[in-house]
C-alpha positions in Angstrom: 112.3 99.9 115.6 110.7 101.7 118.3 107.1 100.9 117.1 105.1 98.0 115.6 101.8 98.2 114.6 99.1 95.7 116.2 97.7 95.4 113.0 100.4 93.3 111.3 99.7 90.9 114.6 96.3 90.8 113.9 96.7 90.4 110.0 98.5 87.2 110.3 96.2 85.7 112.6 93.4 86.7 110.6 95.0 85.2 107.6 95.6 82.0 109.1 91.6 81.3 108.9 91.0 83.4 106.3 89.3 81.8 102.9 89.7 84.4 100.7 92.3 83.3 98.5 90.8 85.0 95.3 91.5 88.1 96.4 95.0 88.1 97.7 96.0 86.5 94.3 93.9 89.2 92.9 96.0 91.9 94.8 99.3 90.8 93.7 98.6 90.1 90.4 98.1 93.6 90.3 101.1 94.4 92.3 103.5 92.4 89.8 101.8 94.0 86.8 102.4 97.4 88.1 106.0 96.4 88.9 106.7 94.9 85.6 105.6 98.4 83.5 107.5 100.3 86.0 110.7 98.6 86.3 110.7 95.9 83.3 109.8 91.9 83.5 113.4 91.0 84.5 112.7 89.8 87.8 116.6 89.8 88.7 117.0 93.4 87.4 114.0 94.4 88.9 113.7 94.5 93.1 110.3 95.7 93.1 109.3 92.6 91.1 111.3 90.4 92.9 109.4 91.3 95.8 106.2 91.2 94.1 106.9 87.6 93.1 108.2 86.7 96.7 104.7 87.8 97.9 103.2 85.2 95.0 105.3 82.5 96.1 104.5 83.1 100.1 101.1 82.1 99.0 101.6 79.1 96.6 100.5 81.2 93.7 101.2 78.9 90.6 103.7 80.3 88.2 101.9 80.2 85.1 99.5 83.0 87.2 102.9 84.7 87.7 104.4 84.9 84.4 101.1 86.1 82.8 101.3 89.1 85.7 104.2 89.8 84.0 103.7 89.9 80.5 100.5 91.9 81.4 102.7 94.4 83.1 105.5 94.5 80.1 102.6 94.7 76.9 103.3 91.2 75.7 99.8 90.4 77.1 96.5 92.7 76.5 96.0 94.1 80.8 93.8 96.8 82.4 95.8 100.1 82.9 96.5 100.3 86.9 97.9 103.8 88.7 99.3 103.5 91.6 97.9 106.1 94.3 98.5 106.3 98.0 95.9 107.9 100.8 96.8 109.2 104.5 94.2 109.7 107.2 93.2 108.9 110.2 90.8 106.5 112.3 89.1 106.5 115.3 91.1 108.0 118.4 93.4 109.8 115.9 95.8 107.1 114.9 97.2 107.4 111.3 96.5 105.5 108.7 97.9 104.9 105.4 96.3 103.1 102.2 98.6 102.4 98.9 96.3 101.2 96.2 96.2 100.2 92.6 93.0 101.3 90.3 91.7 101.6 86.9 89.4 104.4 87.6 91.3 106.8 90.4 87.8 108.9 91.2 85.7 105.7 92.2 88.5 104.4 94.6 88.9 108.0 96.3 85.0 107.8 96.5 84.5 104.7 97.8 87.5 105.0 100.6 86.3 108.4 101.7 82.9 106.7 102.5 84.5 103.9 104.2 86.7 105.8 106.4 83.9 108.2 107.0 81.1 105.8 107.5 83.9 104.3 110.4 85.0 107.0 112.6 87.9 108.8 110.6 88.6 111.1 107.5 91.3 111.2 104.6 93.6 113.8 105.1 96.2 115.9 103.0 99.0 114.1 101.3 101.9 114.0 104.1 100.1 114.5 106.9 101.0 111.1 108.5 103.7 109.6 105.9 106.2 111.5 108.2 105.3 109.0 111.1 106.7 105.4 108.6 109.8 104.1 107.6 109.8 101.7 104.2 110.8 98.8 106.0 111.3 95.0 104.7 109.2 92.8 107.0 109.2 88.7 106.8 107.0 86.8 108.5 107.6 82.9 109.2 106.1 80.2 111.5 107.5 80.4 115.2 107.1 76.6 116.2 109.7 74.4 115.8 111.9 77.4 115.8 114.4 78.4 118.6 113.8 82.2 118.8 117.9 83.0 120.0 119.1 80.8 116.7 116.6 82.0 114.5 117.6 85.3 115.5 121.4 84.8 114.9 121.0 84.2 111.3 118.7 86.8 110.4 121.0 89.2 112.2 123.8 87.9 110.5 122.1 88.1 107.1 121.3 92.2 107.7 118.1 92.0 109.5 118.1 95.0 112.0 114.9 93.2 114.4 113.7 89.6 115.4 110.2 90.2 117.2 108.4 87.1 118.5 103.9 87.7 118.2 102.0 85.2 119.3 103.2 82.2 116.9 105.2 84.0 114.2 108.5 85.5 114.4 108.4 89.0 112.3 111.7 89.7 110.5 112.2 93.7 110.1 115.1 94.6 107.9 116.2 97.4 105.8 115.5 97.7 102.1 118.9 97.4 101.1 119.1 94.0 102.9 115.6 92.6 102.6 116.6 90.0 99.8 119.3 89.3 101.7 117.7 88.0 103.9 115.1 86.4 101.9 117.7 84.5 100.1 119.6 83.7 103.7 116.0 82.3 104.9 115.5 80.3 101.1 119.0 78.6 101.4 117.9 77.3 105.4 114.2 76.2 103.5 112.9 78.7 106.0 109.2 79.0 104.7 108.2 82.7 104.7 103.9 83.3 105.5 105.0 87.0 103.7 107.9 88.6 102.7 107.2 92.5 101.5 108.3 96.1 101.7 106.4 97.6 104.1 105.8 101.0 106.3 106.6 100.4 109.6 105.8 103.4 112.3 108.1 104.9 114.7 105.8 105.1 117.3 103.0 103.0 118.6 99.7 104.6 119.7 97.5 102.4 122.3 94.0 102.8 121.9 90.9 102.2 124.3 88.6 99.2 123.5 85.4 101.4 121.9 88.0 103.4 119.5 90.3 100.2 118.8 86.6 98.4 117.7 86.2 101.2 115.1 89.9 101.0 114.0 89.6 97.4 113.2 86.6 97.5 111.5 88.4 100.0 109.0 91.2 98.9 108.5 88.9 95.3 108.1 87.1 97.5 105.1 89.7 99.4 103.7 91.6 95.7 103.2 88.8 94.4 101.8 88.3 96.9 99.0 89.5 95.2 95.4 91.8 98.2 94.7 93.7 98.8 98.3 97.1 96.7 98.0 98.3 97.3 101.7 97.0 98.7 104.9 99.4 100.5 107.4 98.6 102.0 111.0 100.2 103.0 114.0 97.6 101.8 117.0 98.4 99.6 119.5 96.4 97.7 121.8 96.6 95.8 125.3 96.0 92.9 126.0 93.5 93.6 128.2 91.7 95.0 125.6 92.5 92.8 123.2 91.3 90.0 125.0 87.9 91.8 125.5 87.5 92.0 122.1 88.4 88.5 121.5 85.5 87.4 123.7 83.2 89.2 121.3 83.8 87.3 118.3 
């Protein structure tokens, strides 16, 4: 890929300290329910479940948490009735943004994430005004240490990965969707542990922002993550690390 966000970069190191357990089993509870009514609770029949459940296992959710997910989603269990809804915009400096959410009650969440990007430097725009910019990638992310990056990155490649990209201490996998389990199951059969494994949008082009709009940026995106109904997060900024490492010093 020509581009990588910053933001997955700082996502996993944010998630490395980050207590908030709660609420990332809260997220992909959702996420599997949503894929069970869609596409059925086989989770063999069903990719987007598989997925779903591959993001539960990434973070030790137990299976009992899992399997109620799925009845929830397929009516054999009583469950809140999600919709699915995606947002585009932009932040600070004009980078895009894009939000994918799941709600029970679609005019609070629009509310609330208008204030929030409003409130932080940017706007929601028109649907498609910065979609164009993705691709629906698969990106895995595992541990880099211990790991010799040219081996690691033969049997990804050989499994149907298309990238290998070594940040900071993890190696980020980015494959397409037809050979993201692929590569999944390559990793599962080496007892590669995966930190996350998802389908995610993945920008063609990078855009490096200064240190006043990239502290704006983060702070959204920061928000717009933390909102119970937002499921992912996507940009297209990019930062030194000159400027990164000024921001660093101030926290």
């Amino acid at each position: 890929m020509s581009g990588h966000s910053k933001w997955s970069t700082i996502k996993h190191k944010k998630a490395a300290t980050d207590s908030k357990r709660g609420k990332v089993f809260t997220k992909i509870i959702k996420e599997i329910t949503v894929a069970a009514r869609v596409g059925g609770g086989d989770v063999e029949a069903n990719p987007r479940l598989r997925t779903a459940v591959l993001s539960a296992k990434s973070v030790n959710m137990p299976q009992d948490n899992i399997q109620r997910a799925i009845k929830k989603g397929t009516g054999e269990l009583e469950g809140a009735n999600y919709e699915e809804i995606g947002y585009e915009g932009y932040g600070s400096g004009g980078v895009a943004i894009l939000v994918e959410a799941v709600t029970d009650n679609k005019n609070r969440t629009v509310s609330e994430l208008r204030t929030l990007f409003g409130k932080n430097g940017g706007n929601i725009g028109e649907n498609g005004c910065v979609n164009w910019m993705f691709q629906r990638k698969g990106l895995i992310v595992v541990e880099a240490k211990g790991r010799d990056e040219d081996q690691f990155m033969e049997l990804v490649l050989e499994a149907g990965a298309d990238d290998l990209q070594n940040n900071e201490n993890h190696f980020e996998i980015v494959t397409s969707m037809e050979h993201f389990h692929n590569v999944c199951i390559a990793l599962e059969e080496k007892d590669v542990p995966t930190i996350s494994a998802e389908l995610a949008q993945i920008p063609d082009n990078t855009m490096e922002v200064d240190e006043k709009n990239a502290r704006s940026i983060l702070k959204l995106m920061d928000l717009l993550e933390d909102h119970d109904d937002v499921q992912k997060v996507y940009s297209n900024f990019d930062i030194s690390d000159e400027v990164m490492a000024a921001l660093d010093q101030e926290s």
